[in-house]
C-alpha positions in Angstrom: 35.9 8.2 20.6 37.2 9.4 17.8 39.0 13.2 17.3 40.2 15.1 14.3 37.3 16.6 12.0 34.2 14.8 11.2 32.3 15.3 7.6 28.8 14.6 7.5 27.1 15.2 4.3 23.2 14.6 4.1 21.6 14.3 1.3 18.0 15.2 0.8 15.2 15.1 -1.3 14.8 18.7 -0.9 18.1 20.0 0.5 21.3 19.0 0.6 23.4 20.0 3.5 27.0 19.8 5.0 28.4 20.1 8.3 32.0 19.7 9.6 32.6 19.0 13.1 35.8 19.6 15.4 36.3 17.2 18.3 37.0 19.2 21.8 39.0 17.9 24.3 35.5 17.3 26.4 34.8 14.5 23.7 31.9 17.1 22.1 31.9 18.3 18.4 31.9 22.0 17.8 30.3 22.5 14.4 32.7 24.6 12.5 31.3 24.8 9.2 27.9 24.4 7.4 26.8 24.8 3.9 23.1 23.7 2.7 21.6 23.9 -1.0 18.2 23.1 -2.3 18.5 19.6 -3.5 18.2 19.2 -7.5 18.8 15.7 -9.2 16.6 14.0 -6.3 13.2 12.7 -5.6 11.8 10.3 -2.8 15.2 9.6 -1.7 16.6 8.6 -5.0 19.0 10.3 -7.8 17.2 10.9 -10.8 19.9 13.4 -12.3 23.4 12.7 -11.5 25.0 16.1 -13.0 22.3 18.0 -11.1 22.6 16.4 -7.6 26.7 16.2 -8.4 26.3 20.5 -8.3 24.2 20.4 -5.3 26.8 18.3 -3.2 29.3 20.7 -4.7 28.2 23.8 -3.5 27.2 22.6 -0.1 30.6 21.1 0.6 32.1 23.9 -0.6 29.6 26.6 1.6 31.3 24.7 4.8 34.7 24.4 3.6 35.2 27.9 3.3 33.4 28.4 6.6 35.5 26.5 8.4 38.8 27.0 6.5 39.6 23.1 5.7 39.8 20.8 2.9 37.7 17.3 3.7 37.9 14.1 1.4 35.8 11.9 3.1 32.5 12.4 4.6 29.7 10.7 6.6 26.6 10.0 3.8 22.8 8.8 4.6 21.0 6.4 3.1 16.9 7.2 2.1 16.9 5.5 -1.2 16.5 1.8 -2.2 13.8 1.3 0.0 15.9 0.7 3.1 14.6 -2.5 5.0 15.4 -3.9 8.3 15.5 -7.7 9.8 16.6 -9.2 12.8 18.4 -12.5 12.6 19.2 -14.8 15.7 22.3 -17.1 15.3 23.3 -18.9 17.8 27.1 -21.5 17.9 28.6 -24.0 19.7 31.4 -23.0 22.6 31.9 -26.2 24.4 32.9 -24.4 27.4 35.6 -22.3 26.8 36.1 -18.2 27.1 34.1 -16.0 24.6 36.8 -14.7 22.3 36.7 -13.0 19.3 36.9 -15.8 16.8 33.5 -17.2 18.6 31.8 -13.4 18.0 33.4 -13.4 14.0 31.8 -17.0 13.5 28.7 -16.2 14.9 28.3 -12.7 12.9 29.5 -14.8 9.5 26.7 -16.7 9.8 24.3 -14.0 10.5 25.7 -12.2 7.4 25.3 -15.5 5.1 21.5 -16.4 6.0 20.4 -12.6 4.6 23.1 -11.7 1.5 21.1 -11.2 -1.5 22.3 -10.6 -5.0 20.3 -7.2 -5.6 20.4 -5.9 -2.0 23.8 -4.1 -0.2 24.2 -4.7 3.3 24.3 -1.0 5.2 24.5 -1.9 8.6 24.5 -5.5 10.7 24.0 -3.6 14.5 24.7 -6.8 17.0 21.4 -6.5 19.4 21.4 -8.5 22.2 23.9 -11.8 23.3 22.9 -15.1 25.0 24.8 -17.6 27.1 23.3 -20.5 27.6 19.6 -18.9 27.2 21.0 -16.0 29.9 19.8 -12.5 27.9 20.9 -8.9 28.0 24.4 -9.8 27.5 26.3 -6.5 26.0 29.6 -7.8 25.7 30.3 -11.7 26.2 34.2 -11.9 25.8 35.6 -13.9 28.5 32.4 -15.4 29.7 31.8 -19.3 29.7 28.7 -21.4 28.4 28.0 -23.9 26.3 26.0 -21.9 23.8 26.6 -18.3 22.6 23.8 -16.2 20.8 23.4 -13.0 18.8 20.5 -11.0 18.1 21.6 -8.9 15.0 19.6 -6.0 13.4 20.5 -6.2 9.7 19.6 -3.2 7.2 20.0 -3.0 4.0 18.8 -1.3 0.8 19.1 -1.8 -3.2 21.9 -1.9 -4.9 21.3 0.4 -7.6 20.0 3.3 -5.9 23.0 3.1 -3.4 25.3 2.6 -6.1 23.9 6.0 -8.0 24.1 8.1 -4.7 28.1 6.6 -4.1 28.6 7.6 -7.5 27.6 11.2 -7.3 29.8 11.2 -3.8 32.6 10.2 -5.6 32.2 12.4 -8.0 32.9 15.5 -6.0 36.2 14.1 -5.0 35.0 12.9 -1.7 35.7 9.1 -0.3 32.9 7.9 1.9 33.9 6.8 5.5 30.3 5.4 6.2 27.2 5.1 5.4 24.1 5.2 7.9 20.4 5.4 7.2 18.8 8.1 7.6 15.9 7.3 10.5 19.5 5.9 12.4 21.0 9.4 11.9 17.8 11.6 12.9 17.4 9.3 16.1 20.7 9.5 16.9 20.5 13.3 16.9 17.1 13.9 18.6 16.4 11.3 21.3 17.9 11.1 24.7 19.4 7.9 26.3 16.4 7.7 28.8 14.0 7.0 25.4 15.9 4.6 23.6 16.3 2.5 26.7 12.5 2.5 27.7 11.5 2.2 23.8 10.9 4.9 21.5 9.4 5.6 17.9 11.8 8.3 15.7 9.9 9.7 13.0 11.7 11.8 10.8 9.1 13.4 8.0 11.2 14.6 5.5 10.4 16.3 1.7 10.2 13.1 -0.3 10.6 10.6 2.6 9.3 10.1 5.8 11.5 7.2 7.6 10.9 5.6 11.1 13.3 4.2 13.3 12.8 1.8 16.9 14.8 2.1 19.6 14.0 -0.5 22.4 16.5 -1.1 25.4 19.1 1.3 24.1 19.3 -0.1 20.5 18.1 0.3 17.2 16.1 -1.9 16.5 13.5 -1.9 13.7 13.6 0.9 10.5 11.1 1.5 7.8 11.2 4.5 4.9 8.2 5.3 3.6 8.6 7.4 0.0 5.4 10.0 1.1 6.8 13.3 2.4 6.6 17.4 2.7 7.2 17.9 -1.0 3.8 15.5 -1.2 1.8 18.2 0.5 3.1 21.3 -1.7 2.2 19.8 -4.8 -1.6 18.9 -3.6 -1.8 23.2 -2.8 -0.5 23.8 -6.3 -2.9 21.4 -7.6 -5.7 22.0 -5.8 -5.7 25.9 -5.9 -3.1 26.3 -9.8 -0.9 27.9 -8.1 2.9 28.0 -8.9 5.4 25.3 -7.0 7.0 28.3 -5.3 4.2 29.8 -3.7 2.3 26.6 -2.8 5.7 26.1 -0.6 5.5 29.6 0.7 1.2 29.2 1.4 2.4 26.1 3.3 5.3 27.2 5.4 3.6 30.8 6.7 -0.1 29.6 6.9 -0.7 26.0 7.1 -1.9 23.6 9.8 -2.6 20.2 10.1 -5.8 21.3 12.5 -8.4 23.6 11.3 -9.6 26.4 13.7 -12.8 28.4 14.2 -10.7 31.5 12.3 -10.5 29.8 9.3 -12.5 30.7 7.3 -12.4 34.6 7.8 -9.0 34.5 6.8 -8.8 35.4 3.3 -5.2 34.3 1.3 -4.5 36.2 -2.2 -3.3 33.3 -4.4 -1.7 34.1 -7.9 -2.8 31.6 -10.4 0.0 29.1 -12.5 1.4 30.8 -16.2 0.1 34.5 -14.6 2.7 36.7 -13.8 3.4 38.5 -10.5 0.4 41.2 -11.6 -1.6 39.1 -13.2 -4.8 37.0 -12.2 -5.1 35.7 -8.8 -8.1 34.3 -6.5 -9.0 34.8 -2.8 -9.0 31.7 -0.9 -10.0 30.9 2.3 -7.5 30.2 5.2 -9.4 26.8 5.6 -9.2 26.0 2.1 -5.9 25.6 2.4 -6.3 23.5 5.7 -8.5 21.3 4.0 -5.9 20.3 1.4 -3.0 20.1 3.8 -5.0 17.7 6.6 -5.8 14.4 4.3 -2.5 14.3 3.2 -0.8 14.6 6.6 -2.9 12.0 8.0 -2.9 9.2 5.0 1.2 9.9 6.2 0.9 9.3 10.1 -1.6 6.5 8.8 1.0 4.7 6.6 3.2 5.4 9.5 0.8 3.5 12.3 0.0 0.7 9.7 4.0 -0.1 8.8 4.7 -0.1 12.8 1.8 -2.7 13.4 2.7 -4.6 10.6 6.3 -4.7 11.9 4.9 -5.6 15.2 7.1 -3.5 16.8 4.2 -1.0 17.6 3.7 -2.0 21.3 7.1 -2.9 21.7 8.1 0.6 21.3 6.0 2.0 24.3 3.7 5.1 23.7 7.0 7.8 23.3 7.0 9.0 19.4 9.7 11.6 19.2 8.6 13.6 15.3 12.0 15.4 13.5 12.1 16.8 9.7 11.6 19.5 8.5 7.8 18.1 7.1 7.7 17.8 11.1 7.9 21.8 12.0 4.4 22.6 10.2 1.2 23.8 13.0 -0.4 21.1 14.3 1.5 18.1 13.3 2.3 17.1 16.6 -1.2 17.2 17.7 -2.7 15.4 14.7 0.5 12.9 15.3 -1.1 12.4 18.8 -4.2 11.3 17.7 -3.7 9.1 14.6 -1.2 7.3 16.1 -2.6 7.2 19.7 0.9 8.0 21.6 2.7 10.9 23.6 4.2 13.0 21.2 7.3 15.6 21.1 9.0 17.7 19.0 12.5 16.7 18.6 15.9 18.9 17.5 19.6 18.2 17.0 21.2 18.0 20.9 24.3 17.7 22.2 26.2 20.0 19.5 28.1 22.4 20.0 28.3 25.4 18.0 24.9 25.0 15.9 23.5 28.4 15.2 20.1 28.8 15.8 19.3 28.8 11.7 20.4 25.3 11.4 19.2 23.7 15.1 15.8 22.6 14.2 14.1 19.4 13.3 15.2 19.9 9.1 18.7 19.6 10.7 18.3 16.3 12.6 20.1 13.7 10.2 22.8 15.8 9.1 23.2 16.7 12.9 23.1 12.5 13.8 25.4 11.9 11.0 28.3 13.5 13.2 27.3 11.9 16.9 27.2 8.6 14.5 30.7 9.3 13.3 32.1 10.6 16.7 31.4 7.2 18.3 31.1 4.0 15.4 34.4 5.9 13.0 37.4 4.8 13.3 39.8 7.8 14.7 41.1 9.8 11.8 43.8 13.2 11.0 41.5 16.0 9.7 40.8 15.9 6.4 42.0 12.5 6.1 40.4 9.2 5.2 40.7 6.8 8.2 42.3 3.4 7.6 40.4 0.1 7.6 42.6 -1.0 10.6 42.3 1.5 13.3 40.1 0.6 16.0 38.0 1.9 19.0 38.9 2.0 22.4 36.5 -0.2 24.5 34.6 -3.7 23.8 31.8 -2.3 21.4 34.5 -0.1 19.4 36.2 -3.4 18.4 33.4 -5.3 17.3 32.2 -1.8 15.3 35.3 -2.3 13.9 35.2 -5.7 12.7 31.8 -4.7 11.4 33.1 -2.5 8.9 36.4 -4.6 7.8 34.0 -7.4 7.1 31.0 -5.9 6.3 
């Protein structure tokens, strides 16, 4: 565990948002400052203006700085962009009967790393899975045992290298260093699920403005992620379309009256709508409530669709078990967890940011989730750092899984 003051900085297609974390002498992080800005410069995960997003970053650093009364230079990012992709590898090497040791864990990891480097894709996270001895599985840590042969399941993610390198560069930009990076579905499951979950299987989906990214937990580890570039922002522009109405109202139509399941009410409900170039006492129509439904439903379930068709594809889907666990702010609309239910045939729940201390109730729901699993990530895989201070390449972990976290990130 790490103490000192943790940065996490998550950066959204829609929002941008900040929060700095205090380590307590329990081992918990008290959130002691928060800033959040609409997200300009972004869409579908990507930077497509870099003075724009740079200004966002800005004044959302700067919103928890002053809240919390310190000065950060390095921060926590996620990853949406560059169409994230994951890959397990299996390696296994020689022992000839001596003691695991180190050396045996770096050569088997080297070769993991050199059967999937490729020239336009950055490596973002090589999680070791599961070991072997001999065939034996469920190995977590085999330094000091003996066999003849020594295996690795690794889950290696990774992501293009341009639209990483555009999102580092707008980091940098603000004066900030980058002490990790960690994709976003990792983050939000991080944050939401409890350890019960991810050891009997779990699906994270985390349905975000331009994104919605899915993450696998099986047997306490991640191990399959997927981004899919369809998200919130998707359904907000099919209102404005579909009834000319201006950007900023088809969000506000969405947030206080839509549903993802139509009811028998529907349709007496009557919705003033003021038309696009009109101004705020100028032209409008009167819409029906289910109008509104009607537009909001197809678009919600070609996304749980794409979701259910990427998971079977995977083949990960069964392997998962029938827990789905839905974050994001896309995530918080009526009836998404019910129409989640039934297009993707699983037990369903709403999941929030846990085991935080200090969160006010504004910035504790699903929206929150990766920024949230951005700090747990940083409290446990950093290495320990002063506040306000960018750790060294050097410092390790306590404990067994600490070490090889650490030799992770000198050599990854």
């Amino acid at each position: 565990m790490r103490n000192g003051l943790i940065a996490a900085l998550d950066v959204g297609s829609t929002k941008v948002c900040c929060f700095l974390a205090r380590v307590q002498d329990d081992g918990m992080p008290r959130i002691v400052g928060i800033g959040h800005q609409v997200a300009r410069g972004m869409r579908a995960g990507a930077v497509v203006d870099l003075d724009e997003l740079e200004h966002s970053i800005r004044a959302a650093v700067d919103a928890a700085e002053d809240m919390a009364g310190e000065r950060v230079k390095a921060v926590v990012v996620n990853l949406s962009g560059g169409a994230p992709g994951s890959t397990n590898v299996k390696v296994e090497v020689s022992m000839n009967g001596h003691a695991v040791n180190e050396a045996d864990i770096r050569r088997m990891l080297d070769h993991g790393r050199a059967h999937h480097e490729a020239a336009d894709r950055d490596l973002i996270h090589a999680i070791p899975v599961d070991y072997t001895i001999d065939g034996n599985e469920g190995i977590r840590d085999p330094r000091g045992m003996y066999g003849e042969r020594l295996g690795v399941a690794i889950h290696v993610i990774s992501a293009a290298i341009g639209p990483v390198r555009n999102l580092m560069t707008v980091v940098h930009r603000c004066h900030l260093d980058i002490e990790s990076r960690v994709v976003s579905p990792f983050a939000s499951g991080l944050a939401c699920l409890v350890e019960d979950e991810k050891e009997l299987g779990v699906t994270c989906i985390d349905m975000g403005g331009g994104t919605t990214s899915i993450a696998v937990f099986v047997a306490g580890q991640l191990v399959h992620t997927d981004v899919i570039p369809v998200g919130g922002h998707h359904v907000t522009n099919d209102i404005a379309r579909g009834l000319s109405t201006p950007l900023s109202y088809a969000e506000r139509m969405k947030t206080l009256f839509g549903s993802a399941i139509p009811s028998p009410a529907d349709d007496r409900e009557m919705l003033k709508v003021p038309l696009v170039g009109e101004g705020e006492d100028g032209a409008s129509n009167q819409v029906p409530r289910s109008m509104l439904i009607q537009i909001i439903q197809p678009r919600l379930e070609e996304t749980l669709e794409l979701v259910r068709s990427h998971l079977e594809k995977s083949g990960f889907d069964k392997m998962a078990g029938r827990r789905v666990v839905l974050t994001g702010g896309a995530s918080q609309m009526q009836g998404v967890r019910d129409l989640a239910g039934l297009v993707l045939d699983k037990q369903v729940r709403l999941g929030r940011p846990v085991g935080l201390h200090g969160l006010p109730e504004s910035t504790n729901g699903p929206a929150f989730s990766t920024c949230a699993g951005l700090i747990r990530y940083a409290l446990v895989h950093q290495p320990v750092a002063k506040a306000g201070r960018k750790a060294t390449q050097n410092q390790e972990i306590p404990g067994g899984w600490g070490r090889i976290g650490s030799w992770l990130k000198r050599n990854f």
